[in-house]
Structure formats: C-alpha cells, structure tokens
N, CA, C and O atoms as a MOPAC input file, in Angstrom:
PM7 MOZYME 1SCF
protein

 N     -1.58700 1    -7.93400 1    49.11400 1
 C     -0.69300 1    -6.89400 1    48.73300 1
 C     -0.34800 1    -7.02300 1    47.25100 1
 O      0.03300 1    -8.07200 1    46.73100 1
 N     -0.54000 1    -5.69400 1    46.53000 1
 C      0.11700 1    -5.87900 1    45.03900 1
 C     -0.97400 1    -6.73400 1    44.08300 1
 O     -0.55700 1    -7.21900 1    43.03100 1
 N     -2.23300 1    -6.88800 1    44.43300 1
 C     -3.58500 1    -7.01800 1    43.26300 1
 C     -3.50800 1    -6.52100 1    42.56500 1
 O     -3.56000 1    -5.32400 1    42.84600 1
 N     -3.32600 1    -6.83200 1    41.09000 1
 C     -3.69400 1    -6.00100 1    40.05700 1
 C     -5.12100 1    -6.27800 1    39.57200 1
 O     -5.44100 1    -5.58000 1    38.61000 1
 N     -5.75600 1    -6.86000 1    39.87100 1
 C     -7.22300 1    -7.54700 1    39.36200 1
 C     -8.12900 1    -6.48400 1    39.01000 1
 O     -8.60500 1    -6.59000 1    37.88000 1
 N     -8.50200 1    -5.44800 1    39.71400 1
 C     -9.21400 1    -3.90600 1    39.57800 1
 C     -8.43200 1    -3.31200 1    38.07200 1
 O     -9.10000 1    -2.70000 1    37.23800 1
 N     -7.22200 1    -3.53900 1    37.91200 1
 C     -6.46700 1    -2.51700 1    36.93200 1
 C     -7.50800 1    -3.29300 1    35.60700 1
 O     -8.37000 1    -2.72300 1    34.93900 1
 N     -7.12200 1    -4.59900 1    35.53500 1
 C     -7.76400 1    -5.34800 1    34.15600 1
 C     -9.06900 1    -5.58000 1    34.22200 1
 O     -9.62400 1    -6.36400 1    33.45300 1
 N     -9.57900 1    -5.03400 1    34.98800 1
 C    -11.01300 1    -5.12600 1    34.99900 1
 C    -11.69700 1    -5.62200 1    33.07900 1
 O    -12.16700 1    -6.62500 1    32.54200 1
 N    -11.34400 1    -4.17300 1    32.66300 1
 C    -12.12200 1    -4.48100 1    31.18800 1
 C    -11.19100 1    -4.46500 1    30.55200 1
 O    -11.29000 1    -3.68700 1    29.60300 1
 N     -9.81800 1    -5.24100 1    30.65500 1
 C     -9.27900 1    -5.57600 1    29.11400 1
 C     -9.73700 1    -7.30100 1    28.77100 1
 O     -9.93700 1    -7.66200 1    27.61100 1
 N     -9.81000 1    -7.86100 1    29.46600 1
 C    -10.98400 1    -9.31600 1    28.57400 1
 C    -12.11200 1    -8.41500 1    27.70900 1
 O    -12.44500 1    -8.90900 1    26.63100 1
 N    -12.43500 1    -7.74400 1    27.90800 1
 C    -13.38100 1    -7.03100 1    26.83700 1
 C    -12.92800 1    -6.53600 1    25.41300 1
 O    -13.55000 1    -6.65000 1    24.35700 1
 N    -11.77300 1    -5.99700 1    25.61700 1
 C    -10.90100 1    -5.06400 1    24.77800 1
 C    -10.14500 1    -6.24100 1    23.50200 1
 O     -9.85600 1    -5.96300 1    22.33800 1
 N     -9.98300 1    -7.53100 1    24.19500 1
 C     -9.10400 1    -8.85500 1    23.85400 1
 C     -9.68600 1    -9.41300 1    22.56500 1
 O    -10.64400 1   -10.17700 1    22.67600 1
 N     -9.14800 1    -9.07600 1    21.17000 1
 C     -9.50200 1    -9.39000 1    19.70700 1
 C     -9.08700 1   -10.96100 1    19.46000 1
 O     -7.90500 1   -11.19300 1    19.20500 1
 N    -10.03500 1   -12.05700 1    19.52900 1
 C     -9.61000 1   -13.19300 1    18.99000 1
 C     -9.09900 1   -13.30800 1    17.75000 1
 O     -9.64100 1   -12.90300 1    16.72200 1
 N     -7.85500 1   -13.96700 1    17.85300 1
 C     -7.46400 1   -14.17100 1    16.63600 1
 C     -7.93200 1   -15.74500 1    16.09700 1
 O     -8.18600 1   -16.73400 1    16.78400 1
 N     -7.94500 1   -15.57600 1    14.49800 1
 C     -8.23900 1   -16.72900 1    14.08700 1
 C     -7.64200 1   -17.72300 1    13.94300 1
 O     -6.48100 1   -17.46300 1    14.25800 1
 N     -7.75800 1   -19.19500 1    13.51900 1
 C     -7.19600 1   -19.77000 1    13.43700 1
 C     -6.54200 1   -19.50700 1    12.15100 1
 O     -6.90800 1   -18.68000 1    11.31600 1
 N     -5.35900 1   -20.43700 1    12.06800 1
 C     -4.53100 1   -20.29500 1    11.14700 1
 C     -5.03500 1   -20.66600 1     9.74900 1
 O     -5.32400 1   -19.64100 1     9.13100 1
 N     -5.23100 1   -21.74000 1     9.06800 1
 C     -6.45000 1   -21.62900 1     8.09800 1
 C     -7.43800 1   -20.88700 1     7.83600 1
 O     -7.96400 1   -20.88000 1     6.72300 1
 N     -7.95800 1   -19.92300 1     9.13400 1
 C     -9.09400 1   -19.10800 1     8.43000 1
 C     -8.53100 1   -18.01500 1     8.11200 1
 O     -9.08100 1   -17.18100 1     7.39300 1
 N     -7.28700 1   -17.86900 1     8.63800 1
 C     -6.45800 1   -16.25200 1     8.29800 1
 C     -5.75600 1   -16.48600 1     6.93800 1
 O     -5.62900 1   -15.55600 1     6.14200 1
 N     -5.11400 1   -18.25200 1     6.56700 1
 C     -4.16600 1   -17.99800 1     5.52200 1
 C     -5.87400 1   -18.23200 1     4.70700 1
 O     -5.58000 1   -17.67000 1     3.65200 1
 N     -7.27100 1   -18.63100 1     4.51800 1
 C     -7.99600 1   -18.90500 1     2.85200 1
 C     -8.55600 1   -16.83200 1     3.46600 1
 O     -9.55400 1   -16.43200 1     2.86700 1
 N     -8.10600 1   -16.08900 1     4.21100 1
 C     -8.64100 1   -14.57400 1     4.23400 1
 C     -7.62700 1   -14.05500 1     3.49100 1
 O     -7.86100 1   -13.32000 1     2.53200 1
 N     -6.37700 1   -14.39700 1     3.87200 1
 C     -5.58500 1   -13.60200 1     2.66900 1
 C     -5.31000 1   -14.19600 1     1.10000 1
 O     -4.69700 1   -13.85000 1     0.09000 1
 N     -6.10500 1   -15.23800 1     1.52700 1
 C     -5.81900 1   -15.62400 1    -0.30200 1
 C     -6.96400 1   -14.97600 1    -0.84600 1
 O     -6.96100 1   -14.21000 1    -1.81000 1
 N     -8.07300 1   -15.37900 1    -0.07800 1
 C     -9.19000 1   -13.98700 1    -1.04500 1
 C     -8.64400 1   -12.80400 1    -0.97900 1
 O     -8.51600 1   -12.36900 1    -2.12300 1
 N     -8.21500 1   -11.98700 1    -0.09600 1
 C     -7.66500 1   -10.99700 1    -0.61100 1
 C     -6.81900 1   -10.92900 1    -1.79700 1
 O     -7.02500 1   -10.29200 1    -2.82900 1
 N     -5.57800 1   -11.88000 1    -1.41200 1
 C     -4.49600 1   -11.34800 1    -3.26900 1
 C     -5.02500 1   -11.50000 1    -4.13300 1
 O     -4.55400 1   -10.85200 1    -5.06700 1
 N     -6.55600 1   -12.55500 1    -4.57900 1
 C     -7.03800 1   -12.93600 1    -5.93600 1
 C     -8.21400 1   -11.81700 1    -5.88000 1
 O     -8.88900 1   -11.72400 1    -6.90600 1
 N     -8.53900 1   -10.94900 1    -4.78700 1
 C     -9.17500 1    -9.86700 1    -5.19400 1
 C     -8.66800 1    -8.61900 1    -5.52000 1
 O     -9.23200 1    -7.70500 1    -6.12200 1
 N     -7.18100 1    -8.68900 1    -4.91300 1
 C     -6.71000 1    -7.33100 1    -5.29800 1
 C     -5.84800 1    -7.91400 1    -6.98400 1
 O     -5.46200 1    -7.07700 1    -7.80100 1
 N     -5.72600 1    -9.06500 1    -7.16000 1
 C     -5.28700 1    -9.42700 1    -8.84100 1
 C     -6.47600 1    -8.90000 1    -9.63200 1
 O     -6.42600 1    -7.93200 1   -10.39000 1
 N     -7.60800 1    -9.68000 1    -9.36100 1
 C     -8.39000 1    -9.14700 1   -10.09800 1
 C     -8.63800 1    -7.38400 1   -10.42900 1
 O     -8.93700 1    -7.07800 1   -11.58300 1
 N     -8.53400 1    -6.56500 1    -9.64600 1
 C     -8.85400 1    -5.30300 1   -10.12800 1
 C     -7.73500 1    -5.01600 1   -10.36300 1
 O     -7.62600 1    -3.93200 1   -10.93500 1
 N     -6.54100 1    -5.69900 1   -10.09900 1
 C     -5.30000 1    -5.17200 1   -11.01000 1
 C     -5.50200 1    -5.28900 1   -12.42600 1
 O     -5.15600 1    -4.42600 1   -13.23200 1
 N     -6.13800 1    -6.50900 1   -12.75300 1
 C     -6.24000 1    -7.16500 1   -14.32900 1
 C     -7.37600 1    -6.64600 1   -15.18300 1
 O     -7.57800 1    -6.79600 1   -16.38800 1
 N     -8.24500 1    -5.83500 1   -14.02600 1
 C     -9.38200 1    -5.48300 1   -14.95600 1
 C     -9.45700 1    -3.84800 1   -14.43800 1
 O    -10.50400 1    -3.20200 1   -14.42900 1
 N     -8.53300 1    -3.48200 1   -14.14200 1
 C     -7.94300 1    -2.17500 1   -13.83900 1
 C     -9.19700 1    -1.05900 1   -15.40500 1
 O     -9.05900 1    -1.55500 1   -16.52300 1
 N     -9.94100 1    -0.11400 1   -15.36400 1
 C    -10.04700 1     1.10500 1   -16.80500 1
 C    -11.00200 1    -0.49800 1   -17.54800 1
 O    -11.07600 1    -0.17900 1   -18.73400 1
 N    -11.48300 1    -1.48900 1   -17.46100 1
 C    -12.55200 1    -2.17300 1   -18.11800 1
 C    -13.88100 1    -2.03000 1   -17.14900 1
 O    -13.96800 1    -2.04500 1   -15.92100 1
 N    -14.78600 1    -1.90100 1   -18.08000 1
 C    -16.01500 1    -1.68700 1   -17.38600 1
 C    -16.74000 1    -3.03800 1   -17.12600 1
 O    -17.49500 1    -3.06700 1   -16.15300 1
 N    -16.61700 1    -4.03300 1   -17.79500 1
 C    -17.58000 1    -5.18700 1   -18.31900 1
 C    -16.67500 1    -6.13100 1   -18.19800 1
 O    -16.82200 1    -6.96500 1   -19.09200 1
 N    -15.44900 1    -6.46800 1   -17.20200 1
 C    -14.73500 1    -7.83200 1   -17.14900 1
 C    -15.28900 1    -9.18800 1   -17.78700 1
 O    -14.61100 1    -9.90800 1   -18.52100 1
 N    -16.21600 1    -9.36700 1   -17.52300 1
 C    -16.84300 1   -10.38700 1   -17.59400 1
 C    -17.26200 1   -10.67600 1   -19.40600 1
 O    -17.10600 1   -11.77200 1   -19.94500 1
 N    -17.72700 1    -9.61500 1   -20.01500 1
 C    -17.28700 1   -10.06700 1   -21.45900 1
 C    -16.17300 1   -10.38400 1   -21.84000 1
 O    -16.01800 1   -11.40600 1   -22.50800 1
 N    -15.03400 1    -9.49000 1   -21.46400 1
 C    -13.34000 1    -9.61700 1   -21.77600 1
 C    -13.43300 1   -10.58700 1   -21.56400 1
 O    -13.54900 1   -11.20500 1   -22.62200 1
 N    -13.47900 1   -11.62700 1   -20.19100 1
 C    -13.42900 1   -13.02700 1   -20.32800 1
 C    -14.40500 1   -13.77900 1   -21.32600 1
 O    -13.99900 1   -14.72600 1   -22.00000 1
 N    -15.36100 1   -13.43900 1   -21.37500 1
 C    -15.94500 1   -14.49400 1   -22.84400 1
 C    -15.31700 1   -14.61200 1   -24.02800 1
 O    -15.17800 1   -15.62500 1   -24.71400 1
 N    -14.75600 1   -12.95500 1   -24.32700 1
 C    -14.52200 1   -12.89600 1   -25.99200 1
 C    -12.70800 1   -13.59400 1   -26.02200 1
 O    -12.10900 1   -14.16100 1   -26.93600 1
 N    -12.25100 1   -13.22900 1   -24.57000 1
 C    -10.95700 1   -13.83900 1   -24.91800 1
 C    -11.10800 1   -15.72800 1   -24.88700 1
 O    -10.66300 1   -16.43800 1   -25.78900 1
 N    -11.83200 1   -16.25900 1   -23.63500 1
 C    -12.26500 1   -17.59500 1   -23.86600 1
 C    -12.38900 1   -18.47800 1   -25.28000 1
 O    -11.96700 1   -19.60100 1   -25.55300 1
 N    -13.36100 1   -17.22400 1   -26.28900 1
 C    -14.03500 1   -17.70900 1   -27.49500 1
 C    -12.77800 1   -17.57200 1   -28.72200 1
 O    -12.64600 1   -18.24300 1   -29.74600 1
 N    -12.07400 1   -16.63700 1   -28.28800 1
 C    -10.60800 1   -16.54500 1   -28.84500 1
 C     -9.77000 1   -17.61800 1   -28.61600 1
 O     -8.99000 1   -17.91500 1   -29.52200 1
 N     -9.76700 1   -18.09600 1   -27.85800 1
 C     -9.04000 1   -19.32400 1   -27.38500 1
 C     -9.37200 1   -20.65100 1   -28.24000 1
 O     -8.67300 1   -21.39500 1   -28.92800 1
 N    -10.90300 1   -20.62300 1   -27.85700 1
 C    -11.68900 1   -22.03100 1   -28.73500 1
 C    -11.13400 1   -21.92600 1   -30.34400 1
 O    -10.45700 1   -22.79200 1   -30.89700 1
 N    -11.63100 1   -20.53700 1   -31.00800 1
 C    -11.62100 1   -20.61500 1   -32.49000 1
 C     -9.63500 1   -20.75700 1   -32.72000 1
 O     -9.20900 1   -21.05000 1   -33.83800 1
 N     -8.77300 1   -20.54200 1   -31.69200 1
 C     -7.25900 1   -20.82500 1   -32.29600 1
 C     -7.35700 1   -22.03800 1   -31.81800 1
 O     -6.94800 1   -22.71100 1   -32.76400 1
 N     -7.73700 1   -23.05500 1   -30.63700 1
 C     -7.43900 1   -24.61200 1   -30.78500 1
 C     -8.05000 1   -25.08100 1   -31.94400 1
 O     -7.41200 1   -26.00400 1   -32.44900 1
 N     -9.30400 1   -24.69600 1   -32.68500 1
 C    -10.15200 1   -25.33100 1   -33.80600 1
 C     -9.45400 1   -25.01400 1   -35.02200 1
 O     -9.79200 1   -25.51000 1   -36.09600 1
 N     -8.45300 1   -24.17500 1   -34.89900 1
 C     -7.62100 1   -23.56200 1   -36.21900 1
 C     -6.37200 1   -24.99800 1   -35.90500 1
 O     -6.11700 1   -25.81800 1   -36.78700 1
 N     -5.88700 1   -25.02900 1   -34.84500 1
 C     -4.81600 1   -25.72100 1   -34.31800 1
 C     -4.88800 1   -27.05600 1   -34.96500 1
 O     -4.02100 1   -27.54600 1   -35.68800 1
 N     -6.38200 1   -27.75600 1   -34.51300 1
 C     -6.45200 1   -28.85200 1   -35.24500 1
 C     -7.10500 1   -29.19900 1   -36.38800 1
 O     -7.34100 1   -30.36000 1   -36.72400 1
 N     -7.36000 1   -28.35500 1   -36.90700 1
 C     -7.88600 1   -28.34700 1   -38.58100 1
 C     -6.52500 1   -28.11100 1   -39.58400 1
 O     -6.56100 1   -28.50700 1   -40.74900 1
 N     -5.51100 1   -27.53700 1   -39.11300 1
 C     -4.60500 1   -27.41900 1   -39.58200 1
 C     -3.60800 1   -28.41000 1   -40.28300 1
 O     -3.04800 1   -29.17700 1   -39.50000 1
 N     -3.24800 1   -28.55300 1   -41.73600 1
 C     -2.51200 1   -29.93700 1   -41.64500 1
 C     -0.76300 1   -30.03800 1   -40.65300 1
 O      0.34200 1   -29.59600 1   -40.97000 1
 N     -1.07500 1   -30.56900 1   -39.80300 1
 C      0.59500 1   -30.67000 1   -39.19400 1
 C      1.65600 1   -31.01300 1   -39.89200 1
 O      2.70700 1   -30.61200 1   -39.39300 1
 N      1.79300 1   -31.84100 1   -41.24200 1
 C      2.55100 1   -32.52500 1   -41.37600 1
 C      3.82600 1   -31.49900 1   -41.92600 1
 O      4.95800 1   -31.63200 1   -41.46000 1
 N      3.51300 1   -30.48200 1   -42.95100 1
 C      4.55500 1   -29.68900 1   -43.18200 1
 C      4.98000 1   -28.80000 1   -42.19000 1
 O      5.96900 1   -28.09300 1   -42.38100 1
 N      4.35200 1   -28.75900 1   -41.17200 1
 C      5.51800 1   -27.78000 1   -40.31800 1
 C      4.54700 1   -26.61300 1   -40.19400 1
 O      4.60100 1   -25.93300 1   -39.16900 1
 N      3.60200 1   -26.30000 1   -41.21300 1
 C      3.37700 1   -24.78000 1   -41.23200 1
 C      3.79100 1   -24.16200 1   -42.59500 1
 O      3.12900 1   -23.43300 1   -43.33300 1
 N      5.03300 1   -24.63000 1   -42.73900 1
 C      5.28500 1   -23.33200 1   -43.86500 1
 C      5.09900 1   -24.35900 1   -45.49400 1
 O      4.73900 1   -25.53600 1   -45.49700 1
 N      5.41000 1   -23.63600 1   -46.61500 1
 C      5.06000 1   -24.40900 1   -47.85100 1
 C      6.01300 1   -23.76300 1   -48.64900 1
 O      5.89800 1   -22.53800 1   -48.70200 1
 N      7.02500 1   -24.33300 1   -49.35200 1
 C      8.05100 1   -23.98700 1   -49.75800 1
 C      7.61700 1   -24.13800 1   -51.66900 1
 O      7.37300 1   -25.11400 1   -52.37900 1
 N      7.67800 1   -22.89400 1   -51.89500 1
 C      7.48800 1   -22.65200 1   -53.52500 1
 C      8.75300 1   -21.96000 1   -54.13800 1
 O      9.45900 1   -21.07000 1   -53.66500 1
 N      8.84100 1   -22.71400 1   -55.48300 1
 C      9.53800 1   -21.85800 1   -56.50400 1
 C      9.16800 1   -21.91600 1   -57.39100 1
 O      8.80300 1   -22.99100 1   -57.86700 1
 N      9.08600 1   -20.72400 1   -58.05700 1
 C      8.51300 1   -20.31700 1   -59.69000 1
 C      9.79000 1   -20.43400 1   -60.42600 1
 O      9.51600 1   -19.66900 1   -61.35100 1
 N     11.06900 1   -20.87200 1   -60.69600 1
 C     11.88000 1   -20.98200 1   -61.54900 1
 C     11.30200 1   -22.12100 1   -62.62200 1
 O     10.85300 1   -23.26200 1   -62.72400 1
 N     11.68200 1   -20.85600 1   -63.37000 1
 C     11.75800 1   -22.10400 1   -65.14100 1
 C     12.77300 1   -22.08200 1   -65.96100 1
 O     13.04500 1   -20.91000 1   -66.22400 1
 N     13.68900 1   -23.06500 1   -66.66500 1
 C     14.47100 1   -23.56400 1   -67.13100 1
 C     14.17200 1   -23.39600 1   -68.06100 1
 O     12.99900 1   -23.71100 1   -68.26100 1
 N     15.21800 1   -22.60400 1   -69.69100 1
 C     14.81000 1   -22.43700 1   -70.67500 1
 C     16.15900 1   -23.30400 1   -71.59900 1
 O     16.12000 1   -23.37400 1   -72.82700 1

C-alpha cells in the first residue's frame, strides 16, 4: 500500500551530479579571471602586445631606477646668484 516506486521511475535519470567542492571552487575561479580579463582588455584588439609593450615599459623604468644616482634624492638644487 502507498508505493511510490512507479512515480520515480526516471528521476535517477533527470539527477545532475554535483561536483566536488574543489572542482566547483578552481570552475569559478576560471571564471572571475576570465570575466577580469575581458573586463581589462574590454575595445583592445591585440591584448597580448598591450602586455609586451607595457612589460617592456616596466623593464626600461627599473633600468632608469637603477642607473639613476640615488644619493641626492632626485632633485638638484641650483642658484645663479652673484654677489657684486
């Protein structure tokens, strides 16, 4: 009396495994670093140069950085006064 066994026939069929927890949280991390990325390269055609030329931008200001003399600070303090 009161079988339901006929009713569920085909919902084990219908039944979506879910994943484990690690494979769902590294699925949504590819997602946010894919939806960052076309946020960041949103109207550029060629991302991938933008990253070279800004990279190579980077190199030539550390090579400025340390070619630079540190010791004054940066700035160089002049006066043209002459005493008559």
């Amino acid at each position: 009396m009161g079988m339901c066994l006929p009713c569920l026939g085909g919902a084990a069929d219908d039944v979506v495994a879910t994943p484990d927890p690690e494979t769902k949280r590294r699925q949504l991390a590819e997602a946010a670093e894919k939806r960052q990325k076309e946020i960041t390269y949103r109207g550029i055609k060629n991302p991938e140069a933008v990253e070279r030329k800004k990279k190579k931008q980077e190199e030539m200001d550390k090579q400025t950085m340390s070619t630079s003399p540190s010791a004054g600070g940066g700035l160089k303090w002049v006066t043209n006064f002459r005493y008559y």
